[in-house]
C-alpha positions as CSV (number, residue, x, y, z in Angstrom):
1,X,21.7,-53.6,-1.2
2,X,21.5,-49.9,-2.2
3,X,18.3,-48.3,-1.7
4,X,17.3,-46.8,-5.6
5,X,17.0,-42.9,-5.7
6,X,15.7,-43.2,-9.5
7,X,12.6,-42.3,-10.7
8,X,12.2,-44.1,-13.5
9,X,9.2,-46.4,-12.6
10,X,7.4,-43.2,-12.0
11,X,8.2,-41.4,-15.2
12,X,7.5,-44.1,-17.1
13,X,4.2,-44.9,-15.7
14,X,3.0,-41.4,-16.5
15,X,4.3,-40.0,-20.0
16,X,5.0,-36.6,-20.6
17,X,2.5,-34.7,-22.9
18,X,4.6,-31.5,-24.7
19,X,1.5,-28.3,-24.7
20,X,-0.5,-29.9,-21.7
21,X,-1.0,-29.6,-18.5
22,X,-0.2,-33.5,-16.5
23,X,-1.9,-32.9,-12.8
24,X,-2.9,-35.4,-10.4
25,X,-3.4,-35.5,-6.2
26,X,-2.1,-38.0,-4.7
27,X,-1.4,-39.4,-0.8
28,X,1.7,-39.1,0.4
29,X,3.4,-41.9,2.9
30,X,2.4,-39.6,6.0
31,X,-1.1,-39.5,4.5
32,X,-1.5,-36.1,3.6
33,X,-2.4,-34.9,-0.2
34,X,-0.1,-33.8,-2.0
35,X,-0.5,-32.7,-5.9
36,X,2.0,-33.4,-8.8
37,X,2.7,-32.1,-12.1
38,X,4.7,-33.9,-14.8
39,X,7.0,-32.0,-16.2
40,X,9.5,-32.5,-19.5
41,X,12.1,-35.0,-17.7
42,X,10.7,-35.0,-14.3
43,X,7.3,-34.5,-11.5
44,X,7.0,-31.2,-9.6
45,X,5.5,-32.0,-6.2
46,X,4.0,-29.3,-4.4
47,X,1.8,-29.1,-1.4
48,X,-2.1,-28.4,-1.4
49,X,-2.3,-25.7,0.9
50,X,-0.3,-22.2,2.0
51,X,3.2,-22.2,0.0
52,X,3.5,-25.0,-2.4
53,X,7.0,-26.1,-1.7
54,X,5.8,-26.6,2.3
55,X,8.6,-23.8,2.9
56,X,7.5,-21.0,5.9
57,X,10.2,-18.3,5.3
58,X,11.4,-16.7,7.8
59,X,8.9,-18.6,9.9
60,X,6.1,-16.9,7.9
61,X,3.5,-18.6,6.0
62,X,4.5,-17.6,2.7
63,X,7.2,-15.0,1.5
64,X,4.3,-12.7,0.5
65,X,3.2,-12.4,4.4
66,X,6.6,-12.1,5.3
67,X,7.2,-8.7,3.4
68,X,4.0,-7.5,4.6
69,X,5.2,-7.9,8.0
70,X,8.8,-6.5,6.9
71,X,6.7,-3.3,5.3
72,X,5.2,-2.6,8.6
73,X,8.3,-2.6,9.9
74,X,10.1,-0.4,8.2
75,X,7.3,2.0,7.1
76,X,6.6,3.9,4.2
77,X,10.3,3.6,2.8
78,X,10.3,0.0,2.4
79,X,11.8,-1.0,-0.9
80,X,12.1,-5.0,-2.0
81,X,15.8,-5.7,-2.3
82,X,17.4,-7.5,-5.3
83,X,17.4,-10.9,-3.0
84,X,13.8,-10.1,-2.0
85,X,13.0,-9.9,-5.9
86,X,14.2,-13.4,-5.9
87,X,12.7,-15.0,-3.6
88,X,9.1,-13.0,-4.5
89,X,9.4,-14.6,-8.3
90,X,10.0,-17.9,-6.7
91,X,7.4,-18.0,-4.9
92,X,5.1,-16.4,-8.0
93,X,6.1,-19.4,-10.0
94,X,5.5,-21.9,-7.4
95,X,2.0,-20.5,-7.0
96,X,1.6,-19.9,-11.2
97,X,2.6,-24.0,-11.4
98,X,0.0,-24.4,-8.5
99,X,-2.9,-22.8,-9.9
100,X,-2.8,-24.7,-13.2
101,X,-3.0,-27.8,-11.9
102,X,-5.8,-26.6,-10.0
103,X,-7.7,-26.1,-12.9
104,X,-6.2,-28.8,-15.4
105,X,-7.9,-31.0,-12.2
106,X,-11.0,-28.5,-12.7
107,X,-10.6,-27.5,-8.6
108,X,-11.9,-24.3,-9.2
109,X,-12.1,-23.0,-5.7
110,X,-8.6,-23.4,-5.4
111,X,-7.9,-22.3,-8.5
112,X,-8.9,-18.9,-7.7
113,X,-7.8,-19.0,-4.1
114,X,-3.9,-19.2,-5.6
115,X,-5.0,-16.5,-7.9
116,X,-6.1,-14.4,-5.6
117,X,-2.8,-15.0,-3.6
118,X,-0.8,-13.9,-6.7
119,X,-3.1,-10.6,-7.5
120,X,-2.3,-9.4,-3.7
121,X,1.2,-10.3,-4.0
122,X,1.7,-8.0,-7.4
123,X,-0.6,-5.3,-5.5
124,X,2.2,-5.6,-3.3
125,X,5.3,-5.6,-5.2
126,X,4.2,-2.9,-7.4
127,X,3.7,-0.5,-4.5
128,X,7.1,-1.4,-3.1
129,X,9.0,-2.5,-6.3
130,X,12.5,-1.1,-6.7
131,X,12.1,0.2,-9.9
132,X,9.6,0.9,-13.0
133,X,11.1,-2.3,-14.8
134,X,10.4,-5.0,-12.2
135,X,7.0,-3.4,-12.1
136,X,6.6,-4.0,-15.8
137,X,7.8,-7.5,-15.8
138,X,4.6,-8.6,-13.0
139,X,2.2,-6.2,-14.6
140,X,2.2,-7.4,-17.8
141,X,1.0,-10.7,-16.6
142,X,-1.7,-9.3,-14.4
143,X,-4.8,-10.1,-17.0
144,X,-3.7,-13.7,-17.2
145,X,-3.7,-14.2,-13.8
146,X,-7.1,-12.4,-13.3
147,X,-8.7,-14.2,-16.3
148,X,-7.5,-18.0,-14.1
149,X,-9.6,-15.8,-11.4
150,X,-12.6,-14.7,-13.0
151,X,-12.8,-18.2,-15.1
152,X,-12.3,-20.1,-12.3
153,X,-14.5,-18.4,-9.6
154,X,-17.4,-18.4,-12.4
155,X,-17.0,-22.0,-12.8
156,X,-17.1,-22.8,-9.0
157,X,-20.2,-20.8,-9.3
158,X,-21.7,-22.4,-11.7
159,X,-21.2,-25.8,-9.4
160,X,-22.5,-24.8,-6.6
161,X,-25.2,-22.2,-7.5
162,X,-26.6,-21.8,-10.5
163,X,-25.9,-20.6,-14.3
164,X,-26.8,-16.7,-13.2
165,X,-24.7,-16.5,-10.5
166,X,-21.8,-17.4,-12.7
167,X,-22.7,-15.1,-15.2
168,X,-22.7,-12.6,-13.1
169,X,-19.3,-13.4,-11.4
170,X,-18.0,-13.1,-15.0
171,X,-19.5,-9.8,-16.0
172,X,-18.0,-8.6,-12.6
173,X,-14.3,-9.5,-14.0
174,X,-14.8,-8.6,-16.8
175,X,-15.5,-4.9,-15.3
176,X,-11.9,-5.6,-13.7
177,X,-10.8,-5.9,-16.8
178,X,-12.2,-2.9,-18.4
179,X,-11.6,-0.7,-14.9
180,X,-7.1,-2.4,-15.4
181,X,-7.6,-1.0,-18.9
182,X,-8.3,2.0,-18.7
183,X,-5.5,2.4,-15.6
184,X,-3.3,2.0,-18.5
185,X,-4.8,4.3,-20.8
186,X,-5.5,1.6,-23.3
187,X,-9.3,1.3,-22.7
188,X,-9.4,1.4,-26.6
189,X,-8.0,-2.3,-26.7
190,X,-10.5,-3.7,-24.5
191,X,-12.7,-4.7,-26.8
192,X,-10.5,-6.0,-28.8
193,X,-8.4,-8.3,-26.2
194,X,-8.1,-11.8,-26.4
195,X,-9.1,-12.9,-23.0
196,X,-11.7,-10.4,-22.7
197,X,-13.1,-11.7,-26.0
198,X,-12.8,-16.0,-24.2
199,X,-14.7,-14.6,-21.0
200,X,-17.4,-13.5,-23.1
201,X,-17.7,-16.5,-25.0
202,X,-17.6,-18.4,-21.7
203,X,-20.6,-16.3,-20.6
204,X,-22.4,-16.6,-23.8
205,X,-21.4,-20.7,-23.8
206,X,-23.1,-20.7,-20.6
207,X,-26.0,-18.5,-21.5
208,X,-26.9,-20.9,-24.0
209,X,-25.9,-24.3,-22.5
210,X,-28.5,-23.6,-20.0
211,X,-30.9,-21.2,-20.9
212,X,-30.5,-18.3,-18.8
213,X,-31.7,-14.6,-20.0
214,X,-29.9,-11.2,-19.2
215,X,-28.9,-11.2,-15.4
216,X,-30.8,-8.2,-13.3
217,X,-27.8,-6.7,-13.8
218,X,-27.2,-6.9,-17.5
219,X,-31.1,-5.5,-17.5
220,X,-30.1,-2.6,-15.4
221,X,-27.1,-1.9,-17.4
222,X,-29.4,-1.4,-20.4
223,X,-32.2,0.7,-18.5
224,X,-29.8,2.4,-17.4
225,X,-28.3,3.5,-20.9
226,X,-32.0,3.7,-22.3
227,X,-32.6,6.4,-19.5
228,X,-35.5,3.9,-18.4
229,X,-34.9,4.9,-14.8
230,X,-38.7,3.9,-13.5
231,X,-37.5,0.1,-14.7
232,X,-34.1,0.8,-13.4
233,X,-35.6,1.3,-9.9
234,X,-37.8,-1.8,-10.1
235,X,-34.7,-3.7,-11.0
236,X,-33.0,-2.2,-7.9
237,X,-35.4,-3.0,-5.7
238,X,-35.5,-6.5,-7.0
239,X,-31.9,-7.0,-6.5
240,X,-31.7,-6.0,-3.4
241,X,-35.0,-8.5,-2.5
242,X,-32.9,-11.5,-4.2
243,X,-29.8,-10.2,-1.9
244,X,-31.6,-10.1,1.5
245,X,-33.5,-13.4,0.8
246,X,-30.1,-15.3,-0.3
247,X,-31.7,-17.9,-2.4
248,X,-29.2,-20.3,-4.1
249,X,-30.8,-22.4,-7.1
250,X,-29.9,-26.0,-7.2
251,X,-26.3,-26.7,-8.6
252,X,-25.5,-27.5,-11.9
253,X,-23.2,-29.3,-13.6
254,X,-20.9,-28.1,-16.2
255,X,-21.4,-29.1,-19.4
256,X,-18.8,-30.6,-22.1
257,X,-18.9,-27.3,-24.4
258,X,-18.0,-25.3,-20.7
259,X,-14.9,-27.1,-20.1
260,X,-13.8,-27.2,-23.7
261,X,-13.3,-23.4,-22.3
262,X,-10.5,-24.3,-20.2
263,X,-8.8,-26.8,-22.1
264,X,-5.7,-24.5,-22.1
265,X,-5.4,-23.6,-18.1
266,X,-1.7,-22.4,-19.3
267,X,-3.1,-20.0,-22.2
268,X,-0.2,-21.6,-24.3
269,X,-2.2,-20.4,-27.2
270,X,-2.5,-16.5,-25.9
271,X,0.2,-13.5,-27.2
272,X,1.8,-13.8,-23.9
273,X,4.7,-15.3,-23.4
274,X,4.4,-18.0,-21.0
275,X,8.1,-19.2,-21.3
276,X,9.0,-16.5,-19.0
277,X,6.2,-17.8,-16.2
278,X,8.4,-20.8,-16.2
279,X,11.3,-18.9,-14.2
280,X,13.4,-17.2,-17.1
281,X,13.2,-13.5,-16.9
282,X,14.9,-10.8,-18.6
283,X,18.0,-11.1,-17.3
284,X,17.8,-15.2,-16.5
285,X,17.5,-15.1,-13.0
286,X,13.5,-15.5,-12.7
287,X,12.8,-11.5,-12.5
288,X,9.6,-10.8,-13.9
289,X,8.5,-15.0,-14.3
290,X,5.4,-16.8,-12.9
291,X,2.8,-14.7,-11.7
């Protein structure tokens, strides 16, 4: 009797839903974890640690840390060939597919871990990209990927320490954010931008869920503007006694009205267009797709 190859007991025990993310871990026969991701007409399988497809190119861990070590190599003249360019957008979209499971399964930590794995790799690629236009095609999607960062560090946060820690871990992106915008001589729009505008409704949301003033360093902000500088010095020195004593509030748990936040780990409904971080790039190969 032929063994089956089909996977139609699997697809039909877990339906397709068009505009949502469909994430689950499960144990593999050898035991280890493995996560999947139903997608239209199949199941992405991808591993939980290091290079989701399991891959080590080239022997290294990931393709990233293989054209670091190729950099060094070469020296200050290193350029990504058009293969390289490939295989670096491959290995964005496994990671992009990755990271949004993470956080349709709400595992923050390693949510943000695969984000910050992408951020590095486009710090990387734009300092050795062949040309301005393969630039543009990762750049573009660099807010995205650091909102997944920011709103998924702040919610680990938020777990594991306490309401102001998160808040502060958000006001810290969100000075990313204002510190990418003005790089790009655009720090008119910041205001104005649509995932600058959901991080601050995520701090707010958790403001209010759970009752938590302006963080030291919101207060300093303000003293600072106010030209309050005898309070600003207090507020110092109180930062750095809450810093040298460590203290960590209990946990908390995050609230219904939090994770109504992040009901859309693939920002389906943001301006950019995500259709490309599924692999299809300007010129169809996958340039430009799945940071």
């Amino acid at each position: 009797m032929a063994v089956s190859r089909d996977i139609d007991a699997l697809l039909r025990g877990w339906e397709f839903q068009p505009g949502e993310v469909s994430a689950r871990l499960v144990k593999a026969r050898n035991g280890r974890d493995v996560l999947q991701m139903r997608v239209d007409m199949g199941v992405l399988q991808m591993e939980t640690d290091l290079r989701p497809d399991g891959l080590h190119p080239h022997g290294a861990e990931t393709y990233f840390d293989y054209l670091v070590g190729e950099a060094v190599r070469v020296g200050g003249s290193f350029r990504l060939t058009k293969e390289q360019c490939i295989e670096a957008d491959r290995e964005f979209v496994q990671y992009y597919h990755r990271r949004i499971c993470w956080l349709s399964l709400r595992e923050y930590r390693r949510a943000a871990r695969d984000a910050d794995h992408s951020l590095s790799f486009m710090d990387f690629v734009r300092e050795h990209s062949p040309d301005d236009e393969w630039t543009l095609s990762h750049e573009q999607y660099r807010p995205f990927v650091l909102f997944h960062r920011v709103q998924a560090t702040a919610l680990a946060t938020l777990e594991e320490k306490d309401a102001a820690s998160a808040i502060r871990e958000i006001n810290v992106g969100l000075d990313q954010f204002r510190d990418l915008f003005a790089k790009y001589d655009a720090a008119e729009q910041f205001s104005d931008d649509e995932l600058v505008r959901r991080l601050e409704q995520m701090r707010e949301s958790v403001r209010e869920r759970y009752e938590v003033g302006r963080t030291l360093e919101e207060q300093l902000t303000d003293a600072v503007k106010a030209e309050d500088y005898e309070l600003a010095a207090r507020l110092r020195d109180r930062m750095r006694t809450r810093s040298a004593d460590g203290l960590v509030a209990g946990a908390q748990g995050i609230g219904p009205e939090i994770e109504d936040l992040i009901d859309d780990p693939t920002g389906a409904q943001q301006r950019r267009d995500l259709s490309r971080d599924e692999g299809a790039g300007p010129d169809g190969n996958g340039a430009g797709s799945g940071d």
